[in-house]
py3Dmol code that shows the C-alpha trace and the ligand (Angstrom):
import py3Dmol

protein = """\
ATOM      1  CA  UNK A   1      70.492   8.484 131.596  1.00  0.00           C
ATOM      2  CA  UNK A   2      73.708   9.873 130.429  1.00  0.00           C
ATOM      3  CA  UNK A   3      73.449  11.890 127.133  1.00  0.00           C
ATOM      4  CA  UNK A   4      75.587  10.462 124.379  1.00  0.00           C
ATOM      5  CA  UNK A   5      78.715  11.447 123.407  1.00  0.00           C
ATOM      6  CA  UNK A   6      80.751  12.116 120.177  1.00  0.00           C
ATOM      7  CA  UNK A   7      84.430  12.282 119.871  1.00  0.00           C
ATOM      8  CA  UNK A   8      85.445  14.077 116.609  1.00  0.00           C
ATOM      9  CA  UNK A   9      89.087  13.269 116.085  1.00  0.00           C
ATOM     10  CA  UNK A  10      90.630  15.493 112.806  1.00  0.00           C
ATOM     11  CA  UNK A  11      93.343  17.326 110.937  1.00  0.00           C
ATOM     12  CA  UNK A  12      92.189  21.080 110.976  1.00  0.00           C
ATOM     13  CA  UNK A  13      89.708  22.873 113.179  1.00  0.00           C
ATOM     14  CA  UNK A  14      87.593  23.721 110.095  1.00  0.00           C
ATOM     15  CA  UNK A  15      87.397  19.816 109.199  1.00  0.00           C
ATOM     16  CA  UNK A  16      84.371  19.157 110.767  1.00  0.00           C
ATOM     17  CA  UNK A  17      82.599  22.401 110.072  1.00  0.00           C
ATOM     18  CA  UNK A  18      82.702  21.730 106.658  1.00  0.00           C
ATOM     19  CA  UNK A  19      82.223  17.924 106.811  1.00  0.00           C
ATOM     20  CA  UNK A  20      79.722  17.904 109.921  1.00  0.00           C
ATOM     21  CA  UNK A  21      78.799  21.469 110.671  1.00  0.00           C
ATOM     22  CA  UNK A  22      75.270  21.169 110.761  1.00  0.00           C
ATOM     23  CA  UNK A  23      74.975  17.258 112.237  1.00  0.00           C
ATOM     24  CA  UNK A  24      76.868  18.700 115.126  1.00  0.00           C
ATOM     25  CA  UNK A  25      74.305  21.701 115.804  1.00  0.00           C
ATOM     26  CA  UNK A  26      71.980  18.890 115.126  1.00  0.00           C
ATOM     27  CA  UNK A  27      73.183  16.578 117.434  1.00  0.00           C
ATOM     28  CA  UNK A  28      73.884  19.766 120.376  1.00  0.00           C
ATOM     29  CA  UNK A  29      70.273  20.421 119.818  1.00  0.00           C
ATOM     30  CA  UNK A  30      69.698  16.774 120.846  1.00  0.00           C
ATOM     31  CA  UNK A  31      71.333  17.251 124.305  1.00  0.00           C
ATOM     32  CA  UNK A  32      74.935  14.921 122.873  1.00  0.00           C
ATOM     33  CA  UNK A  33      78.384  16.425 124.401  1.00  0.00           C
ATOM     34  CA  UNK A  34      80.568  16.989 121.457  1.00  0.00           C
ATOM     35  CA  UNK A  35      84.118  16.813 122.229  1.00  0.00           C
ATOM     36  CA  UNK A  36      86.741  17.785 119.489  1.00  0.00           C
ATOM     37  CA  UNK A  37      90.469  17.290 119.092  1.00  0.00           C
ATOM     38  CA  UNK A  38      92.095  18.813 115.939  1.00  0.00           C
ATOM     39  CA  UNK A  39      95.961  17.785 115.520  1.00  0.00           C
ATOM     40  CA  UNK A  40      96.839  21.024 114.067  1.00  0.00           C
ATOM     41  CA  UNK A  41      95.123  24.898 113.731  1.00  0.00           C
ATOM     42  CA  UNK A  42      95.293  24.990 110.086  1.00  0.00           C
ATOM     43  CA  UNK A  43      97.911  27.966 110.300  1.00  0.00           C
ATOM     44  CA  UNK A  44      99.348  27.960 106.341  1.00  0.00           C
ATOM     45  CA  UNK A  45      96.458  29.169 104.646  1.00  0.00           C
ATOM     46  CA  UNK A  46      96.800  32.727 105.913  1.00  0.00           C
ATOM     47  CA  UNK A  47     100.323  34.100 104.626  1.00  0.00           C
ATOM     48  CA  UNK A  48      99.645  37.490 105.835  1.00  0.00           C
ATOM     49  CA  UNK A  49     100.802  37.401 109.478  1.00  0.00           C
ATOM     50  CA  UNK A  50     102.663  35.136 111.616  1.00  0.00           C
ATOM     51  CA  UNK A  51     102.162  31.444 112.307  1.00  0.00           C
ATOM     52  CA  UNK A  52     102.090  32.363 115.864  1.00  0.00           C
ATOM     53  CA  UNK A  53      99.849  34.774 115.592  1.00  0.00           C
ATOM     54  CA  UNK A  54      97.826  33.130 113.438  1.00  0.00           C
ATOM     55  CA  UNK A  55      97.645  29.871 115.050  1.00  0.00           C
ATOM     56  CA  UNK A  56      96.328  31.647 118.711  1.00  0.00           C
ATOM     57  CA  UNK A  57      93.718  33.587 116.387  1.00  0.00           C
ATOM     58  CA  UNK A  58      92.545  30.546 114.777  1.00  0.00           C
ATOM     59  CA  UNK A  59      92.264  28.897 118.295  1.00  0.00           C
ATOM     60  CA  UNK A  60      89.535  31.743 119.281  1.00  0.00           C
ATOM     61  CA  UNK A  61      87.921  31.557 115.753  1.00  0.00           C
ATOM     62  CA  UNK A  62      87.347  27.603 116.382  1.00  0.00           C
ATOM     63  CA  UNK A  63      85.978  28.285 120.199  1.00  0.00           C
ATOM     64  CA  UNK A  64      83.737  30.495 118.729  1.00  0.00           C
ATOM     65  CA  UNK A  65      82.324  28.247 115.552  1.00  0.00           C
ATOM     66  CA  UNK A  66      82.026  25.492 118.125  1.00  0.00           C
ATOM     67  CA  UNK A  67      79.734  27.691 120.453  1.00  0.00           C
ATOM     68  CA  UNK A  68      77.406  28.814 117.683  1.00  0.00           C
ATOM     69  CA  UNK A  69      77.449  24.803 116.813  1.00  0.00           C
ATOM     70  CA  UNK A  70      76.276  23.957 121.078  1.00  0.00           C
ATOM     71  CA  UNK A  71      79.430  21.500 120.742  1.00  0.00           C
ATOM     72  CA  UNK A  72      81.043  21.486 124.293  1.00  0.00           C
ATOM     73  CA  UNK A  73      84.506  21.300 124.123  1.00  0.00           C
ATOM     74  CA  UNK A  74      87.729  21.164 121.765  1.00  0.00           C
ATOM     75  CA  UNK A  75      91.190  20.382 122.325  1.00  0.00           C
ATOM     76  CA  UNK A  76      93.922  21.152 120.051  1.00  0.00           C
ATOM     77  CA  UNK A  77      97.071  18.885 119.765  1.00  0.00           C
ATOM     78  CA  UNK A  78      99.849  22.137 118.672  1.00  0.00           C
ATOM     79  CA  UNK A  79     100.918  20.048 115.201  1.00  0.00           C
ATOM     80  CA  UNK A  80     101.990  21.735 112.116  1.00  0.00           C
ATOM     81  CA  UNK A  81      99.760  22.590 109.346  1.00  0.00           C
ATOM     82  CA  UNK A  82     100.469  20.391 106.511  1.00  0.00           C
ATOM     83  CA  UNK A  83     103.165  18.146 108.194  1.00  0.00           C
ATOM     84  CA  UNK A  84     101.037  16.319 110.313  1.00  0.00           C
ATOM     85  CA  UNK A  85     102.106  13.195 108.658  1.00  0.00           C
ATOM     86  CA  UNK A  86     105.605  14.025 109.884  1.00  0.00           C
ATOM     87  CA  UNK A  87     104.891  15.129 112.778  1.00  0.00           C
ATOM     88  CA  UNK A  88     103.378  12.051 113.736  1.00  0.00           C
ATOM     89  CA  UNK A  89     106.396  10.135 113.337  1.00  0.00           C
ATOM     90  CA  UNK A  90     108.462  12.533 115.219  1.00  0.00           C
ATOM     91  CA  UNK A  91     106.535  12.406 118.219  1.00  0.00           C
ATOM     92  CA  UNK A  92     105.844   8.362 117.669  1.00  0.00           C
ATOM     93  CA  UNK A  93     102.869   7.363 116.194  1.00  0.00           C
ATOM     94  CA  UNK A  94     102.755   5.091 119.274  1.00  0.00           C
ATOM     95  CA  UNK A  95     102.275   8.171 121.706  1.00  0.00           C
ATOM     96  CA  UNK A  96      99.611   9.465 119.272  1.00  0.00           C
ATOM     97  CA  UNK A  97      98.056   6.180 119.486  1.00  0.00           C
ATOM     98  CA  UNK A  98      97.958   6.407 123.382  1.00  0.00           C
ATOM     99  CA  UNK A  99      96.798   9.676 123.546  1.00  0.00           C
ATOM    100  CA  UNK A 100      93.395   9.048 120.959  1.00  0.00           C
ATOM    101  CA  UNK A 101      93.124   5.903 123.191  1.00  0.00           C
ATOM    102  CA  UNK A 102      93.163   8.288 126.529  1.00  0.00           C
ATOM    103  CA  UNK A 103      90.874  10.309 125.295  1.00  0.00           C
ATOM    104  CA  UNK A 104      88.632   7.569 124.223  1.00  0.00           C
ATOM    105  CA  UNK A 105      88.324   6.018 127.453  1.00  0.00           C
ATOM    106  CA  UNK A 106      87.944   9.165 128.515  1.00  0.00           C
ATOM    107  CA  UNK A 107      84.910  10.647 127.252  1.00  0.00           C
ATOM    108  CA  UNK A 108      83.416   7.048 126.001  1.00  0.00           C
ATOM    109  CA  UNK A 109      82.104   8.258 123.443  1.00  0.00           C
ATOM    110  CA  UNK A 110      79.340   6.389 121.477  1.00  0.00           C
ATOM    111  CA  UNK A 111      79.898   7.553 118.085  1.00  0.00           C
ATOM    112  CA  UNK A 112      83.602   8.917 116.829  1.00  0.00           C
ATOM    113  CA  UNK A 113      83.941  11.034 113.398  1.00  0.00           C
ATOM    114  CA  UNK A 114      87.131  11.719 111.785  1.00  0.00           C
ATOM    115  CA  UNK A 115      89.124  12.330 108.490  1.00  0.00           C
ATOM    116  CA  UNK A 116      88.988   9.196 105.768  1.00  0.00           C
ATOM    117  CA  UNK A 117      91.998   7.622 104.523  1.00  0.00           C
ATOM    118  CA  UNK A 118      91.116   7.863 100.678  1.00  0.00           C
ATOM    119  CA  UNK A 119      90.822  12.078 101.230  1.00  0.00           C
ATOM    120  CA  UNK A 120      92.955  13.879  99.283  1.00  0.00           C
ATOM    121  CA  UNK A 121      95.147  15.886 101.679  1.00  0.00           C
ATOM    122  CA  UNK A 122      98.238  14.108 103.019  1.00  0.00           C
ATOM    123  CA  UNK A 123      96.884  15.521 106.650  1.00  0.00           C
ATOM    124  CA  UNK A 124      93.776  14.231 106.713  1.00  0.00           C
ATOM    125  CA  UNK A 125      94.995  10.881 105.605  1.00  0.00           C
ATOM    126  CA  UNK A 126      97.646  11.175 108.307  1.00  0.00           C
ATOM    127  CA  UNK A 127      95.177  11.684 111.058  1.00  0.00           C
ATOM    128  CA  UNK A 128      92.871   8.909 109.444  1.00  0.00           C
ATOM    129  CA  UNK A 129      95.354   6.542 109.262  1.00  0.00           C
ATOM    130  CA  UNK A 130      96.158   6.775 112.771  1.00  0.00           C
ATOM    131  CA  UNK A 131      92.427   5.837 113.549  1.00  0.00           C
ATOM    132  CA  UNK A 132      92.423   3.202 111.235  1.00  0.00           C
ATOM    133  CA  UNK A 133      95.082   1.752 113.358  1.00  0.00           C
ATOM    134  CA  UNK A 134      93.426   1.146 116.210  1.00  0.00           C
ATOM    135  CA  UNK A 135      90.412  -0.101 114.342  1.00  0.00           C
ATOM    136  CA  UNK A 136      93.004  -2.819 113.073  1.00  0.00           C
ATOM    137  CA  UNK A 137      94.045  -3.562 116.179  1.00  0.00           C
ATOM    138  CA  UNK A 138      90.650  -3.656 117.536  1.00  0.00           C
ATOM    139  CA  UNK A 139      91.365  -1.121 120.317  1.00  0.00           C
ATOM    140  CA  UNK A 140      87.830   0.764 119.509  1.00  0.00           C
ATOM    141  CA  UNK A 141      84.403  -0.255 120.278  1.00  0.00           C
ATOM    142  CA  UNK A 142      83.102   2.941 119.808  1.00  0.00           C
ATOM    143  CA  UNK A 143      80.888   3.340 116.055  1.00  0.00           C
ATOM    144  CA  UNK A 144      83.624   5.465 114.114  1.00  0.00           C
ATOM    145  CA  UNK A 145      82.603   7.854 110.873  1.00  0.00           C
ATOM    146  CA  UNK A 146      84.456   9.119 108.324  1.00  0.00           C
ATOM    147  CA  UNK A 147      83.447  12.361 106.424  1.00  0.00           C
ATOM    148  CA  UNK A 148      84.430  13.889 103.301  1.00  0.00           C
ATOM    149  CA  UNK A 149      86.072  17.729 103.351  1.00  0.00           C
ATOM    150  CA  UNK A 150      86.421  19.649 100.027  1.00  0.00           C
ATOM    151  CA  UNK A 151      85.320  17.114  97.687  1.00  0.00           C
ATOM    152  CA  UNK A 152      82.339  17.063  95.847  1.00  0.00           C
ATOM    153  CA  UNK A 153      83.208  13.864  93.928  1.00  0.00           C
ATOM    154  CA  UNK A 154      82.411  10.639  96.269  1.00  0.00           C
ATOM    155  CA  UNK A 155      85.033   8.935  97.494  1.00  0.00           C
ATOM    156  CA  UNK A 156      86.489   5.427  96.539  1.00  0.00           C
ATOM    157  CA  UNK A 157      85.338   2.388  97.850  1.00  0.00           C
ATOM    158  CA  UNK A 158      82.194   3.653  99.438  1.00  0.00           C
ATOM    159  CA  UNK A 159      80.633   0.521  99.725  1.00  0.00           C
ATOM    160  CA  UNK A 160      80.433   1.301 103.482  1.00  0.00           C
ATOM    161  CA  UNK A 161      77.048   1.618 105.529  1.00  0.00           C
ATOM    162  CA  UNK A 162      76.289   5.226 105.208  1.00  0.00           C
ATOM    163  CA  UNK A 163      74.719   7.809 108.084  1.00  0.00           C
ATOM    164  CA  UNK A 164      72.670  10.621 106.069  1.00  0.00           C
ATOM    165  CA  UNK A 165      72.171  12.849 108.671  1.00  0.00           C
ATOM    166  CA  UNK A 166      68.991  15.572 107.066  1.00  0.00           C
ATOM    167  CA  UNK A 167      70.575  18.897 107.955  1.00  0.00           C
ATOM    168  CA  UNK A 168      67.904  21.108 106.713  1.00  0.00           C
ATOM    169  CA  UNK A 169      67.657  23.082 109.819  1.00  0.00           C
ATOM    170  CA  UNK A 170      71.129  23.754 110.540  1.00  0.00           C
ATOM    171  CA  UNK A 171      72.927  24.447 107.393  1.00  0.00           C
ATOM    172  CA  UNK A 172      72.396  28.260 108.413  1.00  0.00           C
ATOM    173  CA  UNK A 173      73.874  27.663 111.748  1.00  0.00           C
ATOM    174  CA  UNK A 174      76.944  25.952 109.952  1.00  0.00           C
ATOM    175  CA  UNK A 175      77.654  28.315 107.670  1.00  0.00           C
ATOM    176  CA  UNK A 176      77.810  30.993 110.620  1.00  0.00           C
ATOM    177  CA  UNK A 177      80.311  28.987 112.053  1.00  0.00           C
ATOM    178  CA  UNK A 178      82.348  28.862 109.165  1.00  0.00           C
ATOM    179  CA  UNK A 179      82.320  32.500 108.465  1.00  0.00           C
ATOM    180  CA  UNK A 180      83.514  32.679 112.090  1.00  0.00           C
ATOM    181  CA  UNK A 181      87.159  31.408 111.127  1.00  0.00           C
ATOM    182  CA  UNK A 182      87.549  35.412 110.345  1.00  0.00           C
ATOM    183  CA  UNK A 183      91.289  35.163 109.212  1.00  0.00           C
ATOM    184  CA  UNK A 184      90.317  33.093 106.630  1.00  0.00           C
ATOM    185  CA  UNK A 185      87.578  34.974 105.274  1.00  0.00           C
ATOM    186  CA  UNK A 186      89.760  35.540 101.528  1.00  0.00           C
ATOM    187  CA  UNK A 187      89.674  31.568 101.688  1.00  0.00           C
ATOM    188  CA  UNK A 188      86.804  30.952 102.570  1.00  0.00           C
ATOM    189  CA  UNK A 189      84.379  32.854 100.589  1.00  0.00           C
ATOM    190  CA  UNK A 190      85.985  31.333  97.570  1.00  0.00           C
ATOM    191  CA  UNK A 191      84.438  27.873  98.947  1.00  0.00           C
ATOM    192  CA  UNK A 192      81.509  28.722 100.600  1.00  0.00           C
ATOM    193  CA  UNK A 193      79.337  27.578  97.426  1.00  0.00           C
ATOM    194  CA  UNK A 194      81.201  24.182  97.474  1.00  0.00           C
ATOM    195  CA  UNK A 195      79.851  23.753 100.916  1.00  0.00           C
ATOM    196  CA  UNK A 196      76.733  24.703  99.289  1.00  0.00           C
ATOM    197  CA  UNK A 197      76.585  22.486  96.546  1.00  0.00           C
ATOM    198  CA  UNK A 198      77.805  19.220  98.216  1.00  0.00           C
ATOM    199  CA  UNK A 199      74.950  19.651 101.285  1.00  0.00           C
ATOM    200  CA  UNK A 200      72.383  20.445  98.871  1.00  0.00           C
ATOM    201  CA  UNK A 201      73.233  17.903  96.786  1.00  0.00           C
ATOM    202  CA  UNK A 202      73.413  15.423  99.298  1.00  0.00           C
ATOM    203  CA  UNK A 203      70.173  16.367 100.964  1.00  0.00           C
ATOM    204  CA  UNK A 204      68.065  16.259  97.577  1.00  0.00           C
ATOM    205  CA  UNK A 205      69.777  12.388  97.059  1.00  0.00           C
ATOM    206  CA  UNK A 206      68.107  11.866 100.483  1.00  0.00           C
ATOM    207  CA  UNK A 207      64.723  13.482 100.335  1.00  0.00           C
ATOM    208  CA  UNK A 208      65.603  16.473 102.245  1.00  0.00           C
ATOM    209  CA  UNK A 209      66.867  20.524 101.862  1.00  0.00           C
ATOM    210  CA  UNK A 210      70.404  19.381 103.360  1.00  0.00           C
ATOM    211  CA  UNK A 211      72.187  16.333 104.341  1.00  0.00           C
ATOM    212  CA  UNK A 212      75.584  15.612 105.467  1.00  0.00           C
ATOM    213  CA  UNK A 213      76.538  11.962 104.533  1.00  0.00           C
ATOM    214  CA  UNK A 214      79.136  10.006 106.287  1.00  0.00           C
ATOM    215  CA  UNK A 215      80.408   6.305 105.597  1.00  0.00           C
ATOM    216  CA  UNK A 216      80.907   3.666 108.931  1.00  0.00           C
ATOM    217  CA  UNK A 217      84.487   2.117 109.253  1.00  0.00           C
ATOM    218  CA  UNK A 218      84.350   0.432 112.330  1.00  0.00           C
TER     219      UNK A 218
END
"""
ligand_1 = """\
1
ZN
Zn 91.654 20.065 106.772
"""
view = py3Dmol.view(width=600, height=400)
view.addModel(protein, "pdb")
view.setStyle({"model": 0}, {"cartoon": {"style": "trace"}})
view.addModel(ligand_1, "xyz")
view.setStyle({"model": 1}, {"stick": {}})
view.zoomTo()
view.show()
């Protein structure tokens, strides 16, 4: 039997570390190829040195983070950082469309996670949006997820089916992948108890130490 596979789709590379760190050492640990493709390296937070620079740096940090995860591979997609929205439309949302849908067919995946369209951030509602598409037009079979990134608050309309997935024994592993975006380190300790807070939060809601929560869309 083939081992399943997941297809996280999302803005930054430090989306799904904070939104799914620990379901995807969770779901490595189960033997599931994780594929990721982040639309842009999340190059603006770090004014100290240029984008360039920055951008390459960041590329290591999330190879790194995604090896002490077990997640097997991650593509990056070269758009800016906080005009992915724009971006989009310059290179045709169509195109975008077509390459998700490549990659799709590609790896098959059972289960695909990405941004939601109510998040705050104007590029992860971009990138959301773009999924929703296809969901419209019925162009995805695959189960997709969305998950939440800074906020602690739920989100609107979260009437969905949910997927609590009990973290407990990876939370440790996530945050050592999020301490491994290194040029972010000013940032990120700031946030590190939000991280905190929202998993443990979750996970006592759900009978457990930690839980990461996501809501179904298609
Ligand atoms: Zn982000």
């Amino acid at each position: 039997m083939q081992p399943e596979t997941i297809l996280i789709i999302c803005a930054h590379n430090d989306d799904q570390i904070i939104g799914m760190g620990g379901t995807i050492a969770k779901y490595a640990g189960q033997g599931k190829k994780i594929h990721s493709m982040f639309f842009s390296l999340g190059e603006l937070h770090v004014a100290l040195f240029r984008k360039d620079i920055i951008a390459k740096k960041r590329y290591y940090e999330s190879k790194k983070a995604d090896q002490i995860l077990g997640a097997t591979s991650i593509e990056y997609l070269g758009l800016p950082d906080g005009k992915i929205a724009e971006a989009i439309s310059e290179r045709g949302r169509e195109q975008m469309k077509q390459l998700i849908l490549q990659k799709i067919v590609q790896f098959k995946p059972e289960k695909i996670f990405t941004n939601a369209t109510d998040d705050s951030h104007p590029d992860h509602r971009a990138v959301a949006k773009l999924i929703q598409d296809l969901i419209d037009e019925k162009k995805i079979q695959s189960d997709v997820y969305v998950f939440e990134v800074w906020h602690i608050a739920k989100l609107k309309d979260r009437h969905l089916p949910k997927l609590v997935v009990d973290t407990s024994d990876f939370f440790k592993k996530k945050i050592e992948a999020f301490k491994a975006h290194k040029s972010q380190k000013l940032v990120y300790l700031q946030f590190i108890w939000k991280i905190y807070l929202k998993d443990r939060l979750n996970g006592k809601k759900h009978k457990g130490k930690y839980a990461e929560v996501f809501y179904k869309v298609n």
